[in-house]
C-alpha positions as CSV (number, residue, x, y, z in Angstrom):
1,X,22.4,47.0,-99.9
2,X,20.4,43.5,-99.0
3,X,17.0,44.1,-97.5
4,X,15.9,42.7,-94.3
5,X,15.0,39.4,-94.4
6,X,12.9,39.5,-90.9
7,X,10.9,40.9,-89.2
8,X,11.7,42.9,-85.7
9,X,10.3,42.1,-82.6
10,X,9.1,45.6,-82.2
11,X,7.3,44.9,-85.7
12,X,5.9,41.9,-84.0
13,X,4.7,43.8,-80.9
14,X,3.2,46.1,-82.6
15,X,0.9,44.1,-84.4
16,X,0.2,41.6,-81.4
17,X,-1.1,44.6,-79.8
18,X,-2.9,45.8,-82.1
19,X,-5.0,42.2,-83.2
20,X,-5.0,40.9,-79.8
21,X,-6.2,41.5,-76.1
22,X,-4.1,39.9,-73.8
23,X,-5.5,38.4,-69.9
24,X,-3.4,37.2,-66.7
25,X,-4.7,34.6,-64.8
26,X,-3.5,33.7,-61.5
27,X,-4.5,29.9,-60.2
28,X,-4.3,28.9,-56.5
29,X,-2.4,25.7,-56.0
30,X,-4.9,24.8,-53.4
31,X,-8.0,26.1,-54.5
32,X,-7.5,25.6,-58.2
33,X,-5.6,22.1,-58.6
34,X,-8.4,20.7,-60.6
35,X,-8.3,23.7,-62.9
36,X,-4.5,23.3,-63.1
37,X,-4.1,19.6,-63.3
38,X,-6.9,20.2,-66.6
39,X,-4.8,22.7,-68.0
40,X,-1.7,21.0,-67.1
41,X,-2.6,17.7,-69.0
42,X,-4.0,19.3,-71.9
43,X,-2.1,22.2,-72.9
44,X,0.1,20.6,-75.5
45,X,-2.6,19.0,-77.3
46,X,-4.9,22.2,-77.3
47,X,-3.4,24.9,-76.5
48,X,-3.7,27.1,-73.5
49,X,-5.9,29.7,-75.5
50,X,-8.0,26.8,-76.9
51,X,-9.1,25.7,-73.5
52,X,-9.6,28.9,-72.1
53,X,-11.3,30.4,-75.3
54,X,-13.5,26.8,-75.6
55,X,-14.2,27.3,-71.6
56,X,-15.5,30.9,-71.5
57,X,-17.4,30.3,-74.5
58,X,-19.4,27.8,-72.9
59,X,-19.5,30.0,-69.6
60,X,-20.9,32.5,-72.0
61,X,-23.3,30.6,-74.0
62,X,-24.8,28.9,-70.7
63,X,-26.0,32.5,-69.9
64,X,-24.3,31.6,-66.4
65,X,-23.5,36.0,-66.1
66,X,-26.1,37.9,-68.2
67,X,-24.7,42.0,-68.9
68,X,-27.2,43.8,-66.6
């Protein structure tokens, strides 16, 4: 009998779970259009998690919320 020669989506899940954290984020169309026209124009050349990652690193780094 042939072994599998994939992998199952439940093997897949598993391990997504377990090496990442995933976040929702929910953009206004009229509040946020600058945000989404960024994102929007960008996305295939970086990535969505690039420019989120790259943006709350700077957020983070500019000491903008300090951990009280």
């Amino acid at each position: 009998m042939a072994s599998k020669t994939y992998t199952s989506s439940e093997v897949k899940k598993r391990w997504m779970d377990k090496a990442y954290k995933r976040y929702s984020l929910n953009l206004r169309y009229d509040t946020d259009q600058k945000l989404i026209d960024f994102v929007e124009a960008n996305k295939d050349k970086y990535g969505t998690t690039a420019i989120f990652r790259d943006a709350l690193e700077m957020y983070v780094d500019a000491g903008v919320l300090e951990d009280e």
